[in-house]
C-alpha positions as CSV (number, residue, x, y, z in Angstrom):
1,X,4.0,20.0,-28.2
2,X,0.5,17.8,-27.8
3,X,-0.2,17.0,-24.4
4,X,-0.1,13.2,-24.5
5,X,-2.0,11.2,-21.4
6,X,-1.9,7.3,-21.2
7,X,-3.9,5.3,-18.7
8,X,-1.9,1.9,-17.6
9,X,-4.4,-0.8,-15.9
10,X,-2.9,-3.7,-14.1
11,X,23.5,20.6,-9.8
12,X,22.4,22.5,-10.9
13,X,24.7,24.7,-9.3
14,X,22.6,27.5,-7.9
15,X,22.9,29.8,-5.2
16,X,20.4,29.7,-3.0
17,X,19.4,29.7,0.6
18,X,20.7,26.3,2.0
19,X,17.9,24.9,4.2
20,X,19.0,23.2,7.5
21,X,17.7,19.7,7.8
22,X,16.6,18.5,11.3
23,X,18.8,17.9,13.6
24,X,21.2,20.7,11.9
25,X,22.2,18.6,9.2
26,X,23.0,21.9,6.7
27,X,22.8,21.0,2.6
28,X,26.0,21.3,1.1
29,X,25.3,23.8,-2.4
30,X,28.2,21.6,-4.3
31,X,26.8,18.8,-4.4
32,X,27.9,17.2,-7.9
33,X,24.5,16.3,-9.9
34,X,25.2,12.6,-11.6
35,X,24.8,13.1,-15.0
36,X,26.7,13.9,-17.8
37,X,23.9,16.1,-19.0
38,X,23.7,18.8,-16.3
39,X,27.3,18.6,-14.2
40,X,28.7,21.7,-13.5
41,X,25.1,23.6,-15.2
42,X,23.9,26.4,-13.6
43,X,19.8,26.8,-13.6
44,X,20.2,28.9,-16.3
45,X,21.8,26.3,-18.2
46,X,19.6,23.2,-16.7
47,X,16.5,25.7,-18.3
48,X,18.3,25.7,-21.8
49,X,18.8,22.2,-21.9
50,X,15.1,21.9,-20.7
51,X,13.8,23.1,-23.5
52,X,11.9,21.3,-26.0
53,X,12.4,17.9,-23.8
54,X,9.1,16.1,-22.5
55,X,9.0,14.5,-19.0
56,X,7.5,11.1,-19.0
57,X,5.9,11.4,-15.8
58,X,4.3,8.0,-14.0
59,X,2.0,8.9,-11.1
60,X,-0.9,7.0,-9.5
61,X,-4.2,8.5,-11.6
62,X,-7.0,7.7,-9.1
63,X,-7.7,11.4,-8.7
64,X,-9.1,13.5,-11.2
65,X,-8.5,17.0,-10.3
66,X,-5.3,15.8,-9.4
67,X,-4.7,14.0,-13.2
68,X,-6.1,17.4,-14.5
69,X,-3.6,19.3,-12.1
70,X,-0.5,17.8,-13.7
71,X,-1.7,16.6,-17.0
72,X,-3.5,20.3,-18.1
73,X,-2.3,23.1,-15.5
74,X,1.1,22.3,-15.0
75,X,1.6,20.9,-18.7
76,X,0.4,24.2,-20.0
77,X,2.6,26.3,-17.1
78,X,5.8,24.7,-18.1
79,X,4.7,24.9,-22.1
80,X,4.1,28.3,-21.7
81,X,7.3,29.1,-19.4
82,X,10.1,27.1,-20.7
83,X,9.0,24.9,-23.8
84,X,9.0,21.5,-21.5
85,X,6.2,19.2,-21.8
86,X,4.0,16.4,-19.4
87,X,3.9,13.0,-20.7
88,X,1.6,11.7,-18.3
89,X,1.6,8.1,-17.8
90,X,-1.4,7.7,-15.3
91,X,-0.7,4.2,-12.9
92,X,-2.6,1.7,-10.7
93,X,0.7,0.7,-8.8
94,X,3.5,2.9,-8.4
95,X,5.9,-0.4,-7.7
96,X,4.5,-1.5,-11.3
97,X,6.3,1.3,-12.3
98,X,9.2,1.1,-10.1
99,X,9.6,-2.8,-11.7
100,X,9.5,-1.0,-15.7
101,X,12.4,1.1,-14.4
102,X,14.6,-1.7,-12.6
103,X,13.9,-4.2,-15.7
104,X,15.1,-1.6,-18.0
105,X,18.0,-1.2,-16.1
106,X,18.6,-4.7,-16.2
107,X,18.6,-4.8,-19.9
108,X,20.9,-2.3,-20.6
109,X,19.2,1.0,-20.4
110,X,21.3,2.9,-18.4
111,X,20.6,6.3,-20.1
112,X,17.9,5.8,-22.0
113,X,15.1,4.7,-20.0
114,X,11.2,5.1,-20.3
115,X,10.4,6.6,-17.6
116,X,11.8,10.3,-15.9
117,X,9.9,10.3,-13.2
118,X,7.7,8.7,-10.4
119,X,5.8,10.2,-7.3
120,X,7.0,7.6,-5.3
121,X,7.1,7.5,-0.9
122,X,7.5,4.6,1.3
123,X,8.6,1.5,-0.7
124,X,8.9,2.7,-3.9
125,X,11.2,5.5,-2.6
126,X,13.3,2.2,-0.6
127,X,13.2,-0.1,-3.7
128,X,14.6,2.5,-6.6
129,X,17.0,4.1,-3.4
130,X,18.4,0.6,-2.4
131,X,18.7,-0.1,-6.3
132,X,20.9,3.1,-7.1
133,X,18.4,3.9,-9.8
134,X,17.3,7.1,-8.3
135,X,19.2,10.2,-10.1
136,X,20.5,13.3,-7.0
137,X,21.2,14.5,-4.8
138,X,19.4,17.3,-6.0
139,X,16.2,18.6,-3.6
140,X,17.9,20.8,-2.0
141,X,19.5,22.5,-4.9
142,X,16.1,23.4,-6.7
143,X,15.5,27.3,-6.6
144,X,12.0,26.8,-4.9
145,X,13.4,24.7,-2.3
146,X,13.6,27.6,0.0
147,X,10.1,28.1,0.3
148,X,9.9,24.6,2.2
149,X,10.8,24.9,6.0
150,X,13.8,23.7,7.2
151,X,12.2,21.5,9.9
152,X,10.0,19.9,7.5
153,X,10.8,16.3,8.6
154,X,10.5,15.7,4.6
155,X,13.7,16.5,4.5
156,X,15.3,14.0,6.2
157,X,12.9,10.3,6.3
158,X,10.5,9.1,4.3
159,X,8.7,6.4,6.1
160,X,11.7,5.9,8.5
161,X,14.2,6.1,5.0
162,X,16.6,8.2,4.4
163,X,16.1,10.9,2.1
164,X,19.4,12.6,1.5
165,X,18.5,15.2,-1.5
166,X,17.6,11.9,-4.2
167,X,13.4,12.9,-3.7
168,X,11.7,16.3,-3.7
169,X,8.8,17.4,-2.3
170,X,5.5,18.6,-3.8
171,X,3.0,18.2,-0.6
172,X,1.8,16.3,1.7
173,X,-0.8,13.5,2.6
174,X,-2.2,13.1,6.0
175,X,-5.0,10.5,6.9
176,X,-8.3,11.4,7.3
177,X,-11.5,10.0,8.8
178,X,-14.8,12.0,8.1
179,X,-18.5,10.8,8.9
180,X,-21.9,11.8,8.3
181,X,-22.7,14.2,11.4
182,X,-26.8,13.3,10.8
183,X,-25.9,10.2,12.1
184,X,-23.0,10.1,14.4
185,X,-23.5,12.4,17.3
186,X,-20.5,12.1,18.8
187,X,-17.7,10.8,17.0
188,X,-15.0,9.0,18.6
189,X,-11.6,10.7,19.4
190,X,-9.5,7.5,19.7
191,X,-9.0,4.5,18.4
192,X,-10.6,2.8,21.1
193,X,-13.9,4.6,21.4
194,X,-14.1,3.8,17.5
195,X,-13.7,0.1,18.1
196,X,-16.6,0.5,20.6
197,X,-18.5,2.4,18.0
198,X,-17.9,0.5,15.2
199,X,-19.9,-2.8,17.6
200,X,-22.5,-0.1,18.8
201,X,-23.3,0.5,15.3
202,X,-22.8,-2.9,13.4
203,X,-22.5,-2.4,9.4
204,X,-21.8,1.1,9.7
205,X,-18.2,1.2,8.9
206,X,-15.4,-0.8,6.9
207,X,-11.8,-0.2,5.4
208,X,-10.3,-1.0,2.4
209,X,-8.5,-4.4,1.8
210,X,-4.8,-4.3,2.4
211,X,-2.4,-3.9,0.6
212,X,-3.9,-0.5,-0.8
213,X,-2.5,2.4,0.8
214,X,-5.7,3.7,2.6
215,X,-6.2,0.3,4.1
216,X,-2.9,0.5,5.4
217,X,-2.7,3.5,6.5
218,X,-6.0,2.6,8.7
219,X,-4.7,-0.4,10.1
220,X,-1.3,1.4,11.3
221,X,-3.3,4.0,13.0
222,X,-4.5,1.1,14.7
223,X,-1.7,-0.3,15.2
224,X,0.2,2.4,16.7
225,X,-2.4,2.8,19.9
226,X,-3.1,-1.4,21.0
227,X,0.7,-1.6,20.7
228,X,1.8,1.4,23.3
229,X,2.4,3.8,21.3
230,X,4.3,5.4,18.3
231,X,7.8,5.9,19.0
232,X,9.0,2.3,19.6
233,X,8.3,1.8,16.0
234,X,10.2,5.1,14.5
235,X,13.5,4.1,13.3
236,X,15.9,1.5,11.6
237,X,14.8,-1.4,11.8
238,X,16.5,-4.0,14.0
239,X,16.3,-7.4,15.4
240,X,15.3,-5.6,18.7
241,X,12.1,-3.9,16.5
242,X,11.8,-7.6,14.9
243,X,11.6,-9.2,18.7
244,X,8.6,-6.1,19.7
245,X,6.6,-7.1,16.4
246,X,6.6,-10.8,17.4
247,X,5.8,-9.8,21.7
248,X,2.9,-6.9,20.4
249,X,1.8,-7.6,17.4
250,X,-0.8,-10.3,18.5
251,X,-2.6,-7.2,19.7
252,X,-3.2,-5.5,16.4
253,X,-4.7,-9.0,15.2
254,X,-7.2,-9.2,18.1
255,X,-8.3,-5.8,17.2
256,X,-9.1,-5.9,14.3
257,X,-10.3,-9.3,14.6
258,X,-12.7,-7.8,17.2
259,X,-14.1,-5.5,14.7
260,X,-15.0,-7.8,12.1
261,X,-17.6,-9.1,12.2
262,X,-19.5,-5.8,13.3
263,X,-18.2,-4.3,10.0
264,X,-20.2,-3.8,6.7
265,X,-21.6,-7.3,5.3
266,X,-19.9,-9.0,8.7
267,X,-16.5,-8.4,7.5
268,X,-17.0,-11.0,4.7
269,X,-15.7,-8.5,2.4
270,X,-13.8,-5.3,2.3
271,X,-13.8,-2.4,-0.5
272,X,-10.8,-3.1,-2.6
273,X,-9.7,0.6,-2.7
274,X,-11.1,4.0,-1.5
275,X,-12.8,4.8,-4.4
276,X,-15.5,1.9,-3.9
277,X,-15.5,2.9,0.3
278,X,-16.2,6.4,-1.1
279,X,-19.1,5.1,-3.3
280,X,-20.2,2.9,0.1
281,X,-20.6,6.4,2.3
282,X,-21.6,8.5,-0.9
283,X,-25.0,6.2,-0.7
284,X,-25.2,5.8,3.0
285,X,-24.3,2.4,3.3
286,X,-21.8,3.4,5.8
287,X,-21.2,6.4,8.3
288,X,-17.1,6.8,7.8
289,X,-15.2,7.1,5.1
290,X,-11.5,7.8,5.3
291,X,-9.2,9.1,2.8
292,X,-5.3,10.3,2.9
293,X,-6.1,13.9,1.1
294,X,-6.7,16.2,4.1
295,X,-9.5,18.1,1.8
296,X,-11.0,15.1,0.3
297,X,-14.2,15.3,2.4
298,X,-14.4,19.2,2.2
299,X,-14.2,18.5,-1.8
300,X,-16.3,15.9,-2.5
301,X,-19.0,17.7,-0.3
302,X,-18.3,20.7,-2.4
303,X,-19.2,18.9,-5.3
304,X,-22.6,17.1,-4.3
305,X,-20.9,14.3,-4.1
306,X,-20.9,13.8,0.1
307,X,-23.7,14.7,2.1
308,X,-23.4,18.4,3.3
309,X,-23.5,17.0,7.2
310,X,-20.0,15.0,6.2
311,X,-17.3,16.4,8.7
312,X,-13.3,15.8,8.8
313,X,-11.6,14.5,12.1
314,X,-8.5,13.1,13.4
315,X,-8.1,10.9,16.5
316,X,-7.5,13.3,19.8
317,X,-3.7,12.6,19.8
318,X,-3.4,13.1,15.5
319,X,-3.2,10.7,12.4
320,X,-0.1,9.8,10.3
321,X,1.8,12.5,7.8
322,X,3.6,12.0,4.9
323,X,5.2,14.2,2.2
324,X,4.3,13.5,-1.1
325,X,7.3,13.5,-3.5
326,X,8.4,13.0,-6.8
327,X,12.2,11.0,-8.0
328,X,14.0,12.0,-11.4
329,X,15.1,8.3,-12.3
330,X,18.9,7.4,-13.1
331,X,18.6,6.4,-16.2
332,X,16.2,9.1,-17.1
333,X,17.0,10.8,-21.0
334,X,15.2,14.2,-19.9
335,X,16.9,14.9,-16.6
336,X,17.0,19.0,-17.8
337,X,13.2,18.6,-17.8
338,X,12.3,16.8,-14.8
339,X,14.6,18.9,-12.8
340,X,12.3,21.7,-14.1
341,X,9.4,20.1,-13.3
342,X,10.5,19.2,-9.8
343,X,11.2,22.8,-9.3
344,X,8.1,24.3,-10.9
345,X,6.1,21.6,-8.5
346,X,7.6,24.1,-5.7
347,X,6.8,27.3,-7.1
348,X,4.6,29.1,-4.8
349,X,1.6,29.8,-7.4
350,X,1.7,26.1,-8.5
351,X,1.5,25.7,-4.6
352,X,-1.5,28.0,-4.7
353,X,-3.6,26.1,-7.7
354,X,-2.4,22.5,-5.3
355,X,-3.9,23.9,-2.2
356,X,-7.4,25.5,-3.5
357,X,-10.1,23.3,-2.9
358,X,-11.3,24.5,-6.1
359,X,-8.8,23.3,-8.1
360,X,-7.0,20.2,-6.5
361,X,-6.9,21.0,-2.5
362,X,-4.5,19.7,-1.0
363,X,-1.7,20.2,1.9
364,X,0.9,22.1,0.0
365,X,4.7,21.7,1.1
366,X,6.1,25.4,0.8
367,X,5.5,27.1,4.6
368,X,3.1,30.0,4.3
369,X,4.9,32.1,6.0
370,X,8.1,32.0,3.6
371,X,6.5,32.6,0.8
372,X,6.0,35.9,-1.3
373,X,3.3,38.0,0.6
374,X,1.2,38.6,-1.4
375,X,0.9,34.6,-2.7
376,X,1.2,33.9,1.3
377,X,-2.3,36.2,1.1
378,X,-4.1,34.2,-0.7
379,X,-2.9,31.1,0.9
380,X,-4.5,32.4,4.0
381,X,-8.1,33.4,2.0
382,X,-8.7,29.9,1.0
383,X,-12.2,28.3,1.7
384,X,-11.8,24.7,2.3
385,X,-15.5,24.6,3.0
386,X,-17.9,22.2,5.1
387,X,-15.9,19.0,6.0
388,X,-12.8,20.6,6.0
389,X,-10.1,19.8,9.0
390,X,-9.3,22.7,11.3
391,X,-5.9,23.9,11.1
392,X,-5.9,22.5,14.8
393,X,-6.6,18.9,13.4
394,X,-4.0,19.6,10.7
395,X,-0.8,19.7,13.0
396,X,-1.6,16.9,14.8
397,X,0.6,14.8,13.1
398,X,2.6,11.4,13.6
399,X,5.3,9.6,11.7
400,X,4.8,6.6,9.2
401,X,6.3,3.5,9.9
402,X,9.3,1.7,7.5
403,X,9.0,-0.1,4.8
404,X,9.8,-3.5,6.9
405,X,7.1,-2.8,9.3
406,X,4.5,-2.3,6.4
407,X,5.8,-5.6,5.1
408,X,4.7,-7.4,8.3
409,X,1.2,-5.8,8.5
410,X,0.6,-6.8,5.1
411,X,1.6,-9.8,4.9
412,X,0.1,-10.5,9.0
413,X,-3.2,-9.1,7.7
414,X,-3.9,-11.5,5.2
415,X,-2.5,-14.4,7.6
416,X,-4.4,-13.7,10.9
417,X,-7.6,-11.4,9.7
418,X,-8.4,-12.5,6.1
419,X,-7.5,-16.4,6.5
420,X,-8.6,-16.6,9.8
């Protein structure tokens, strides 16, 4: 089967161990799977039916080793393995794809859709969940899933949603500043000593425009620390959450209204993604750089491409962490397949290839220490290299915010820092 790759512009019933979800929350292995085409199937039956079907897989394609991850390793894995095949469909906007997905819907294609599967987090999770065009529960059903840890928040919220068994996990993004260590000589461990430096040092540093998912991501970290802290914002969201935003949010504003006009070109302009911010440090226009891949320094200073002085960091008290999933869609023809796919995401070797700097590198989702020994073994061996986080700077993690909350930076962003 030919490996096909586009590039778009604009239960199983399987005995298994049952992971606990936090807060003790245990999965229940009878779950009924919705769909005609694998109720009441056992995995060796979901693997027949698997067979000769192709997964039309959507997925943001701004990463090449990750494009070549899915669209070459896994597609030849899974090939090899069970005759299933990658249709990789490689995306600017995942909602672009969660739109395709709800207008098919809308016109009738209820089992017959376009599209199997989306990684999707945050709001495209929310939008397909809300719409009931997510196919599961199944996570927790897939053989691999006992090789991710029970606590793994992933489990139970993405981004302050529910999860309930309708996304699976395949790893895990954290944010990331790095900086060139030739010219910052001491690097600031909080959000307020990088304000300061960022006016010490005018033109040295930007962010990319909201609403891409770096710039976000920067501006909540912000966010989080001139408001108080994190936990106030963790959780459903409420007219009592609505009445903080309006009291705290000024804050956020004057912050990064301060900043401004110390950034890169005045703050006249901001890097529309993190590819052009990369390119902007890459040539030493800037000192920081800032990416949501926890290797992304150590690899792109691997490869030449960063100066060998870059160097990872989180703030003192930790960045946010996500899980990167994946969502078999309701009206999805090849269900068989994309449950095999989902699974295969989780086996520990795939896990292995993911993690290796050399090959993808980044945070996997299994826990090291449930995994086959001697896979855990080479886990432990890898050599994330020169601007690498230490594993210290790796579990200093904090929770993203909701998808209403994102909403109102968004849209407050453009309102009282771009129009302003």
């Amino acid at each position: 089967m030919a490996l096909r790759i586009k590039l778009l512009v604009a239960a199983l019933v399987f005995a298994i161990s049952l992971p606990t979800f936090a807060g003790g929350k245990t999965v229940d292995k009878d779950w009924p799977i919705i769909t005609r085409a694998t109720s009441s199937m056992d995995w060796n039956q979901v693997l027949a039916e698997a067979s000769g079907q192709t997964v039309t897989f959507h997925f943001w394609g701004g990463n090449i080793k990750h494009n070549a991850f899915v669209c070459e390793y896994l597609h030849n894995r899974l090939m090899d393995k069970y005759n299933v095949g990658i249709n990789c469909i490689l995306i600017e906007s995942t909602m672009a794809a969660v739109n395709q997905v709800i207008g098919e819907f809308n016109a009738g294609r209820t089992d017959d859709g376009s599209i199997d599967m989306i990684w999707i987090n945050g709001n495209s999770y929310y939008t397909l969940r809300q719409a009931d065009l997510l196919f599961g529960p199944y996570a927790a059903q897939l053989p691999n899933a006992k090789y991710i840890a029970a606590d793994n928040p992933g489990w139970t919220q993405d981004f302050g949603n529910p999860v309930e068994g309708y996304e699976s996990h395949w790893g895990h993004g954290k944010f990331i500043l790095f900086y060139d260590s030739e010219n910052v000589a001491n690097p600031p461990g909080t959000v307020d000593e990088l304000i300061t430096w960022v006016c010490d040092n005018p033109g040295r540093f930007t962010y990319p425009v909201l609403p891409t998912f770096t710039g976000r991501r920067f501006v909540t970290e912000v966010f989080y620390r001139v408001t108080g802290g994190v936990d106030q914002w963790i959780g459903q969201f409420s007219p009592a959450m609505k009445a903080n935003w309006d009291e705290k949010s000024p804050a956020l504003w004057d912050a990064l209204n301060k900043m401004e006009p110390c950034l890169w070109r005045e703050g006249s302009t901001y890097p529309t993604d993190r590819a052009p911010l990369d390119e902007l440090y890459a040539n030493g226009e800037v000192d920081f750089g800032m990416a949501t891949g926890a290797f992304l320094a150590a690899s792109r200073t691997a490869e030449g491409i960063f100066p060998p002085s870059t160097v990872g960091m989180v703030f003192d008290d930790g960045t946010v962490s996500d899980t990167h999933y994946v969502g078999i869609m309701a009206n999805s023809p090849n269900k068989a397949g994309a449950l095999v796919l989902a699974n295969e995401l989780q086996d520990p070797e795939v896990q292995l290839y993911y993690a290796d700097p050399a090959t993808r590198g980044d945070i996997p989702a299994v826990s090291i220490d449930l995994l086959p020994e001697a896979v855990a073994a080479k886990f432990r061996a890898l050599d994330f290299g020169a601007g690498a986080l230490t594993p210290e700077d790796m579990n200093k993690a904090l929770p993203g915010i909701g998808t209403e909350l994102i909403k109102l930076i968004e849209e407050g962003w453009q309102k009282n820092v771009v129009e302003k």
